[in-house]
Every structure is written in structure tokens, then in C-alpha cells.
C-alpha positions as a Markdown table, in Angstrom:
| # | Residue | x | y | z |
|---|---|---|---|---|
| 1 | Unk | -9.3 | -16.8 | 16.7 |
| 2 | Unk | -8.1 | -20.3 | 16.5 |
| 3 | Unk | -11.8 | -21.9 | 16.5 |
| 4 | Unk | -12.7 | -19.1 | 13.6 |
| 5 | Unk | -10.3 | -21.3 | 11.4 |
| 6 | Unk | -10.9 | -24.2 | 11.8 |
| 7 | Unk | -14.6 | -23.4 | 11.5 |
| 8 | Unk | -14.1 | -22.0 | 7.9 |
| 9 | Unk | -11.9 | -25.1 | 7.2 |
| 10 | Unk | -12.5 | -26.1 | 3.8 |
| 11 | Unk | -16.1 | -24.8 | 3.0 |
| 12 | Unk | -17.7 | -22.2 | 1.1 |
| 13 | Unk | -17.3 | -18.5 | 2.1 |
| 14 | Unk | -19.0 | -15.6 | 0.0 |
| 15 | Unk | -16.1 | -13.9 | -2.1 |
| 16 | Unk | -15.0 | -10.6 | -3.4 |
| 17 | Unk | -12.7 | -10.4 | -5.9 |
| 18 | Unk | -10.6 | -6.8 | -5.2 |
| 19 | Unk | -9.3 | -5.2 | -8.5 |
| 20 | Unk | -6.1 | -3.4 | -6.9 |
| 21 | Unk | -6.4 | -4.4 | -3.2 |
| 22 | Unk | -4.5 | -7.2 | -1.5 |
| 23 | Unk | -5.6 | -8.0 | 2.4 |
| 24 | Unk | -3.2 | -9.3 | 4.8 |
| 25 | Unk | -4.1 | -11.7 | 7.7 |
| 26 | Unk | -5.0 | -8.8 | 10.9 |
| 27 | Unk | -5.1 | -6.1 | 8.9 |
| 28 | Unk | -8.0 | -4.3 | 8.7 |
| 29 | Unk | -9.1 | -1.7 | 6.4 |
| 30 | Unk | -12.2 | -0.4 | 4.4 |
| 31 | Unk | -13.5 | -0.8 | 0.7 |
| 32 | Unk | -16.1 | 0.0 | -1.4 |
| 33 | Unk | -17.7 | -2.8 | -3.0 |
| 34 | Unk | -20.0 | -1.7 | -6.1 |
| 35 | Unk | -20.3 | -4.8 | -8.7 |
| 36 | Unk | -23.7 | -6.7 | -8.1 |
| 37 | Unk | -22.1 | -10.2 | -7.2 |
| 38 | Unk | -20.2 | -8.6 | -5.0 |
| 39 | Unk | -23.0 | -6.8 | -3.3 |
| 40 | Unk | -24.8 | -9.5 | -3.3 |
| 41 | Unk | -22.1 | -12.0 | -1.3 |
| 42 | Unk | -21.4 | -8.9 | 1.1 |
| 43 | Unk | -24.8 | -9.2 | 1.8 |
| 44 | Unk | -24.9 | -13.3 | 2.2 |
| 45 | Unk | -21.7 | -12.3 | 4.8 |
| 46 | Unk | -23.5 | -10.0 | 6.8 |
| 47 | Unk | -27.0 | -11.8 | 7.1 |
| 48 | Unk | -24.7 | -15.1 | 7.8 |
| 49 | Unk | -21.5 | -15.3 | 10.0 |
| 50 | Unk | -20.0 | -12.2 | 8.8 |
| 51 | Unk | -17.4 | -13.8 | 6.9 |
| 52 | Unk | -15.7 | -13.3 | 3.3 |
| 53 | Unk | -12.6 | -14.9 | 0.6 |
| 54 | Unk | -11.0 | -11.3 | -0.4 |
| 55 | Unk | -9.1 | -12.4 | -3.6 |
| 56 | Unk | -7.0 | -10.3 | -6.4 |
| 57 | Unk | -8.1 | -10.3 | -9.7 |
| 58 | Unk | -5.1 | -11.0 | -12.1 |
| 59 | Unk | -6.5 | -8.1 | -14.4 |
| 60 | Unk | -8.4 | -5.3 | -12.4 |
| 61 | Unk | -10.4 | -4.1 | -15.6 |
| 62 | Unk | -12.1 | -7.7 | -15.8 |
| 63 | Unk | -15.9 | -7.0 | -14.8 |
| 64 | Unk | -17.0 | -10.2 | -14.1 |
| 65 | Unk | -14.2 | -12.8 | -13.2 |
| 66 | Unk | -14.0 | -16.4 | -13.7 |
| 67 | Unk | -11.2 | -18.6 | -11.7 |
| 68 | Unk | -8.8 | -17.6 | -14.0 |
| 69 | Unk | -8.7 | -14.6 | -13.6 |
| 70 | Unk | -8.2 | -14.6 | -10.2 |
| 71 | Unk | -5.0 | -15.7 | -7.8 |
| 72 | Unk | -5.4 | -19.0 | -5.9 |
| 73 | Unk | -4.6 | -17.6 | -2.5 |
| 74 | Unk | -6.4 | -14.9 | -0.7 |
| 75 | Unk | -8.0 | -14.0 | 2.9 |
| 76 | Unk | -10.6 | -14.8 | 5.0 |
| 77 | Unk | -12.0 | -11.6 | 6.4 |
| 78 | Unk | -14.6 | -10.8 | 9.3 |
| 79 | Unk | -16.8 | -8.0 | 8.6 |
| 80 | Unk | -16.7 | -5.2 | 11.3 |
| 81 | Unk | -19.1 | -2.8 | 9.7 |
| 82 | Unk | -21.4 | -1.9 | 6.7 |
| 83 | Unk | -22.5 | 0.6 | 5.1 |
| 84 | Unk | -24.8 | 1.4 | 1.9 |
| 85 | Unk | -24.0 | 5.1 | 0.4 |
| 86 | Unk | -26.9 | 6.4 | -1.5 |
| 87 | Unk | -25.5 | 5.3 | -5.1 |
| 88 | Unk | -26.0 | 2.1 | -3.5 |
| 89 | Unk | -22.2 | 1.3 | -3.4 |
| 90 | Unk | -21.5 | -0.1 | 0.1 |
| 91 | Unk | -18.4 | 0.9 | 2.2 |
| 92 | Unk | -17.3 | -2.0 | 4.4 |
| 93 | Unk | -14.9 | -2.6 | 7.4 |
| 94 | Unk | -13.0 | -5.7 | 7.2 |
| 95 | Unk | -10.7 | -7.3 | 9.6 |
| 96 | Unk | -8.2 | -10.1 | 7.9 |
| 97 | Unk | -8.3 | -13.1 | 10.0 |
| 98 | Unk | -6.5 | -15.6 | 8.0 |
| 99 | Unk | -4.7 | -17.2 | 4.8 |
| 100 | Unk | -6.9 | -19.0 | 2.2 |
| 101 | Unk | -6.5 | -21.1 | -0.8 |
| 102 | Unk | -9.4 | -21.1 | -3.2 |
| 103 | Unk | -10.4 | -24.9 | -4.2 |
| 104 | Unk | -13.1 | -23.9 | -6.2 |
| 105 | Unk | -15.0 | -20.6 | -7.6 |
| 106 | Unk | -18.6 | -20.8 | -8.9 |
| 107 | Unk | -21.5 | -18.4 | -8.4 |
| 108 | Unk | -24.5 | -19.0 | -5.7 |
| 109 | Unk | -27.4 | -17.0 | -6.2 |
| 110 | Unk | -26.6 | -13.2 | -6.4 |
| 111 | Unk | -23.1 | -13.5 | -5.8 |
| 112 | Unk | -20.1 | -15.4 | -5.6 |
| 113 | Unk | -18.6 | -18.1 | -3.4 |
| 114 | Unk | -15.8 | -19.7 | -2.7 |
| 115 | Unk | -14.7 | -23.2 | -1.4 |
| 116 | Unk | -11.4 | -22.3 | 0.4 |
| 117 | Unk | -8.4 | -24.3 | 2.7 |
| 118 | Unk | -6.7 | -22.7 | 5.4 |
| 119 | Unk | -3.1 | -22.5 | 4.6 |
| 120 | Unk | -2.0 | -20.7 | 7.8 |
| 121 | Unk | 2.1 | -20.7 | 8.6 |
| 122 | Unk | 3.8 | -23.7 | 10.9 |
| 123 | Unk | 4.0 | -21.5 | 14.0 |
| 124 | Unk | 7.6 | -22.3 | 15.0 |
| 125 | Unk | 10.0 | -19.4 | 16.8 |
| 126 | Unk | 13.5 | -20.1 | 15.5 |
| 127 | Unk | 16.7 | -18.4 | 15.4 |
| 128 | Unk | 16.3 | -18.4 | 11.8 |
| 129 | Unk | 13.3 | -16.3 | 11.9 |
| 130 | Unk | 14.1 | -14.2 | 14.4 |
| 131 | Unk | 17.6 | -13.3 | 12.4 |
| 132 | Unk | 15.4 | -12.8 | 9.4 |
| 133 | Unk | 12.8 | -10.9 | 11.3 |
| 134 | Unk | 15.1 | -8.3 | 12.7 |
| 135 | Unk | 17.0 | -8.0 | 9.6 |
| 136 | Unk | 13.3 | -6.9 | 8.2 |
| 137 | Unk | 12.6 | -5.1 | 10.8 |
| 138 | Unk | 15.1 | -2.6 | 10.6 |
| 139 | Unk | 15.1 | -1.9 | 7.1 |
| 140 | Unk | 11.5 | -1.1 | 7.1 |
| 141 | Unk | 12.1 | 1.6 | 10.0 |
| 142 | Unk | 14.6 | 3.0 | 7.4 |
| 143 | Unk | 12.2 | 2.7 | 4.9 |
| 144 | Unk | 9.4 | 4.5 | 6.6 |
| 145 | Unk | 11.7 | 7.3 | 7.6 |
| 146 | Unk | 12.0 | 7.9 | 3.9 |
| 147 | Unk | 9.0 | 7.1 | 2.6 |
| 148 | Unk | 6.7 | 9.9 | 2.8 |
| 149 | Unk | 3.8 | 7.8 | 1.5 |
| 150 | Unk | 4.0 | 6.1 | 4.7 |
| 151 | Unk | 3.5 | 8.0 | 8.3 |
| 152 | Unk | 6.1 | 7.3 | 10.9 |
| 153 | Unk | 3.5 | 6.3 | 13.4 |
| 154 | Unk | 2.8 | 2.5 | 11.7 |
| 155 | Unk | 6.0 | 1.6 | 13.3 |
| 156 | Unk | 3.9 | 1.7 | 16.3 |
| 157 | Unk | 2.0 | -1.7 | 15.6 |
| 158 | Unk | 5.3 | -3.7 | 15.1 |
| 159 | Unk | 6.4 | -2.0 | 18.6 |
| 160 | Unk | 6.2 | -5.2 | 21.2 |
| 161 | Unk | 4.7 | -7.9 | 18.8 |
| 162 | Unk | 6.2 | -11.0 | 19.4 |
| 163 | Unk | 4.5 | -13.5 | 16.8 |
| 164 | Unk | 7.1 | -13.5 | 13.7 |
| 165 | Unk | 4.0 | -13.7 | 11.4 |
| 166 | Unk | 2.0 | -11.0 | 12.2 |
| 167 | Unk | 4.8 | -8.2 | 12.3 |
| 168 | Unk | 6.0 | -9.7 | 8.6 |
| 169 | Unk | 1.8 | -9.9 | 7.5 |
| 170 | Unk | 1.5 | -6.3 | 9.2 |
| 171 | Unk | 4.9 | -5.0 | 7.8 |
| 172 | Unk | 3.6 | -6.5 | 3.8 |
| 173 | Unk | 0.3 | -4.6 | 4.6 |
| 174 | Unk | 1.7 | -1.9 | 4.7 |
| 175 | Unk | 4.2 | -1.5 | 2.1 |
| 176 | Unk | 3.4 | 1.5 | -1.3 |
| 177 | Unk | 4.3 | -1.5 | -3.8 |
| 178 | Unk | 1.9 | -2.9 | -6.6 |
| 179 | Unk | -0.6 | -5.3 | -5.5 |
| 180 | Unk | 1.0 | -7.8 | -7.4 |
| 181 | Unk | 4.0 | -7.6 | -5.9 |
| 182 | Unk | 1.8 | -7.7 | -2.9 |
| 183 | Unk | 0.0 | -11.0 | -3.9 |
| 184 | Unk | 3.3 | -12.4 | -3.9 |
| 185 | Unk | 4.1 | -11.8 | -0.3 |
| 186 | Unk | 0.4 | -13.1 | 0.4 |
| 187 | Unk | 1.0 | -16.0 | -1.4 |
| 188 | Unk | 4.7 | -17.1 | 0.2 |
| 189 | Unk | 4.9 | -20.7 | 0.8 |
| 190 | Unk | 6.5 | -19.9 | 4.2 |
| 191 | Unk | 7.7 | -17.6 | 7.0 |
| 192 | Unk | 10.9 | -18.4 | 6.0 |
| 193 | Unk | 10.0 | -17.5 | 2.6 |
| 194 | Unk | 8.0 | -14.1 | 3.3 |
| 195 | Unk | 10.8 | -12.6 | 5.4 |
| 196 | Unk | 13.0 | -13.6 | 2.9 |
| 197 | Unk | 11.0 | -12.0 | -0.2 |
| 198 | Unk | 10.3 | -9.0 | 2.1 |
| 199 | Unk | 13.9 | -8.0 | 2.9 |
| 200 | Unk | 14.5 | -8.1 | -0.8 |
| 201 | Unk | 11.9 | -5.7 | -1.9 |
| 202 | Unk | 12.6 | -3.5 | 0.9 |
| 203 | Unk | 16.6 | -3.4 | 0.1 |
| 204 | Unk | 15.1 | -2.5 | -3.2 |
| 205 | Unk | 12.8 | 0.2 | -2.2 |
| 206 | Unk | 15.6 | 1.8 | 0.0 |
| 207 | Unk | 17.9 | 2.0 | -2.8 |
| 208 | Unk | 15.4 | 4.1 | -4.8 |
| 209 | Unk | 14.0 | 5.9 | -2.0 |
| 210 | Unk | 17.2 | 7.3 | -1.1 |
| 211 | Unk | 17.8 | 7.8 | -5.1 |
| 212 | Unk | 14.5 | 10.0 | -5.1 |
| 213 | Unk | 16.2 | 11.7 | -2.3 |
| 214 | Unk | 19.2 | 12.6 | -4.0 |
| 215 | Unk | 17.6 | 13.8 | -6.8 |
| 216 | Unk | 15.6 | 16.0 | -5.4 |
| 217 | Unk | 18.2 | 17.3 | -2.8 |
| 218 | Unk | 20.3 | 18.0 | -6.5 |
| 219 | Unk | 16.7 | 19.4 | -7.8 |
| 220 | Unk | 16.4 | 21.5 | -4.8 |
| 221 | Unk | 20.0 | 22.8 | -4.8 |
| 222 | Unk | 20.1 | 23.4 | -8.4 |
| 223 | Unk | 16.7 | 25.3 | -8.6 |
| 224 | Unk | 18.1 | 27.9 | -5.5 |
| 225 | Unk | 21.4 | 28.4 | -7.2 |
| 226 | Unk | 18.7 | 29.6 | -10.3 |
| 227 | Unk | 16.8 | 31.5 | -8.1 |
| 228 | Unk | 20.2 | 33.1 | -6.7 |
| 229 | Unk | 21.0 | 33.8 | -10.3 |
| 230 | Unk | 18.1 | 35.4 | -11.2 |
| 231 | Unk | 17.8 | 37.5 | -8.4 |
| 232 | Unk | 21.7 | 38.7 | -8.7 |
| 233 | Unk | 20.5 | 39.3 | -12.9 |
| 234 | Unk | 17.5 | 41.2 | -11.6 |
| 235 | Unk | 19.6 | 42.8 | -9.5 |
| 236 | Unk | 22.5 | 44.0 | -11.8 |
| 237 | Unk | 19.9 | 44.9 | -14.5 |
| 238 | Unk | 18.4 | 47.5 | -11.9 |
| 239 | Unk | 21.6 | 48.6 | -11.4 |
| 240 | Unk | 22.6 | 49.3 | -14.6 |
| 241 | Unk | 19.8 | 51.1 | -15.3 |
| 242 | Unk | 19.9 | 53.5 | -12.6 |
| 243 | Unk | 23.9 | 54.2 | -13.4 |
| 244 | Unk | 22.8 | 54.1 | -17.1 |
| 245 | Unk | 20.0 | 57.1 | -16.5 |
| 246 | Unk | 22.4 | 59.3 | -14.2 |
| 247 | Unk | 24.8 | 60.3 | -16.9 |
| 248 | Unk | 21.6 | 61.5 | -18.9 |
| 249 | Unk | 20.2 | 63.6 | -16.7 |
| 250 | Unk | 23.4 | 65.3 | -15.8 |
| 251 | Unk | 24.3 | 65.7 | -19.4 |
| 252 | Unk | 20.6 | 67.4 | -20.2 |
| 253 | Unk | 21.4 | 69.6 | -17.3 |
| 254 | Unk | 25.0 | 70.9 | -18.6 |
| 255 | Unk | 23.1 | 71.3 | -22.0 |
| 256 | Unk | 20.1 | 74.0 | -20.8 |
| 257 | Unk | 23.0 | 75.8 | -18.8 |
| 258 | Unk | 25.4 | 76.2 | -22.3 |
């Protein structure tokens, strides 16, 4: 892994530019790629070394995007597999392997490059970090537990990691927040400074979660007390009638007798 860095050390990668998808170093997940350019440097990736600069677009409805309209820092990705669907949109496989800064964007035949800069984290284990990382840690078991978005077995890959970086990369990936919020863990200038930003949007996101929570447990609660009353309404009106109509009939009957 190490020499893969240093061998995309400042040069030109083909790049896709994601509309609402931010990559994390290690984490790998699929997308669809359907604009030309980005077809086209898919397919300089995969006939090259197999690698890419994911970036996020600022504006996800810009077609074709210039530097502006795209954030500095993004990921170099390896591709693991590729695949073109009959529409000719091609799924893809992608593994993040690393934090990139874009130097400069311009286009190279049918698609788009990128020269990039590593800008990986000062590996250093310090009680700082550590104190941060389990502070982190634990509130995103919490916030699993009541997230629903997210299953319980993702705590899985945080289970035994050791390197502070890749559980805070891994536990960003996998947080149900906008991708902008996203970019902004991406583009922390530290590990100090990612653990820090993380623990405040997931004290954040616990406090609504467990909001949603009590709402719907008062939503829940109020809805079978209506159900309660209807039934006891249905229930009474049934009643009623069946004492209403006795009184009736017996009265007919003591009429045809006088």
C-alpha cells in the first residue's frame, strides 16, 4: 500500500467527479458512472494502472464540471471490477486507497484528469487520539443501535482495528449524513481534527435520533389509545343497538296479543 502512494505522488490520475458520493480512504463500494468523460477516464484507469481521483462536485446537477465546481480534496481509488450494462452505463468496484489534493483539473482526450498530492495523516498513536477515538467510538455504537438506516453488523469492521485513521475513515464512510457534510470529514486537516469534527456530528445525530424516537414512541402510543377508542365506540354503538331493537320487538309482540 505504502509504494501505491508514493507512486501516484503528485501526477496525473484519470478523475470522476461523483454528484452525491464522497469515498473514504479503504472503503470500497460500487457506482455507476454514465457521463462520457467519465466513461472515458474509467476506461484510461482500467486499460492503465487501475487507478482514479473520486472528487465531489460542489453542485451535483452541473453536467460537465470545471475546477470550480469541484472540492480540492478527494480519493485515490483502485479499481476492483468493471462492468458495462447494456445502456452503456458502467457499474464499477472501487477500493479507496488514499487522500488526495487536486493541483490541477483539465481534460485529456475523452475524459478527465487530474494532477493530485498525497495528503495522507502524520501516523502518530497518542493518548490524545486514542481518548478522542474511543470517545467516537462509542457514540457511534449508540448511534448505529438507533439508526435503522444503518445495520448493526458495520460495527463489525471497527472490531480489532488498531490504526486510529482507518476506524475514524471507516466510521465517516459510513455515516446517513449529506455528502457535504461528508466532504468535510474527507477534507479534515488532521486526525486530531476528524475525530474531533466526527464526535460533534454524531452527538448531533444522537440527539435527533433519539428525538425521532420519542416521537414516534408518542405516535405509536397515541395512535393505539385511537385505535382503543374506536374499537370501545364500535363497540358501544353495537351495543346500543342491540338494547335499542329489544324494546321493539317486545313492544310489537304485546301489540298483536291486545
Amino acid at each position: 500500500m505504502q509504494k501505491r502512494r508514493q507512486g501516484v505522488r503528485g501526477t496525473g490520475l484519470p478523475m470522476i467527479p461523483l454528484r452525491d458520493q464522497v469515498f473514504f480512504p479503504n472503503m470500497v463500494a460500487p457506482i455507476l458512472v454514465a457521463r462520457d468523460k467519465s466513461v472515458g477516464a474509467l476506461d484510461e484507469a482500467v486499460e492503465g494502472e487501475g487507478l482514479l481521483f473520486l472528487v465531489l462536485q460542489r453542485d451535483p446537477q452541473v453536467e460537465e464540471p470545471t475546477k470550480r465546481d469541484l472540492h480540492s480534496v478527494g480519493v485515490v481509488a483502485r479499481v476492483v471490477q468493471a462492468m458495462r450494462l447494456p445502456n452503456g452505463i458502467a457499474k464499477v468496484l472501487l477500493e479507496g486507497v488514499a487522500r488526495a489534493r487536486m493541483v490541477r483539473f483539465y481534460r485529456s482526450g475523452p475524459g478527465y484528469r487530474a494532477l493530485i498530492q498525497l495528503v495522507p495523516f502524520e501516523s502518530h498513536d497518542s493518548p490524545e487520539v486514542r481518548a478522542r477515538l474511543r470517545r467516537v467510538t462509542m457514540y457511534f455504537e449508540e448511534y448505529v443501535r438507533l439508526n435503522r438506516q444503518v445495520p448493526d453488523e458495520v460495527l463489525m469492521g471497527i472490531q480489532g482495528e488498531e490504526d486510529p485513521a482507518k476506524v475514524a475513515d471507516f466510521i465517516s464512510a459510513h455515516l446517513t449524513v449529506p455528502p457535504q457534510v461528508k466532504q468535510e470529514l474527507l477534507s479534515a486537516p488532521s486526525l486530531e481534527a476528524l475525530l474531533d469534527k466526527l464526535l460533534a456530528i454524531l452527538v448531533q445525530e444522537q440527539e435527533i435520533l433519539k428525538l425521532e424516537e420519542k416521537i414516534e414512541d408518542k405516535v405509536r402510543s397515541r395512535m393505539q389509545e385511537d385505535q382503543r377508542q374506536f374499537y370501545l365506540q364500535q363497540r358501544m354503538r353495537v351495543l346500543q343497538k342491540e338494547l335499542g331493537e329489544a324494546p321493539e320487538e317486545e313492544f310489537s309482540k304485546w301489540e298483536e296479543k291486545i
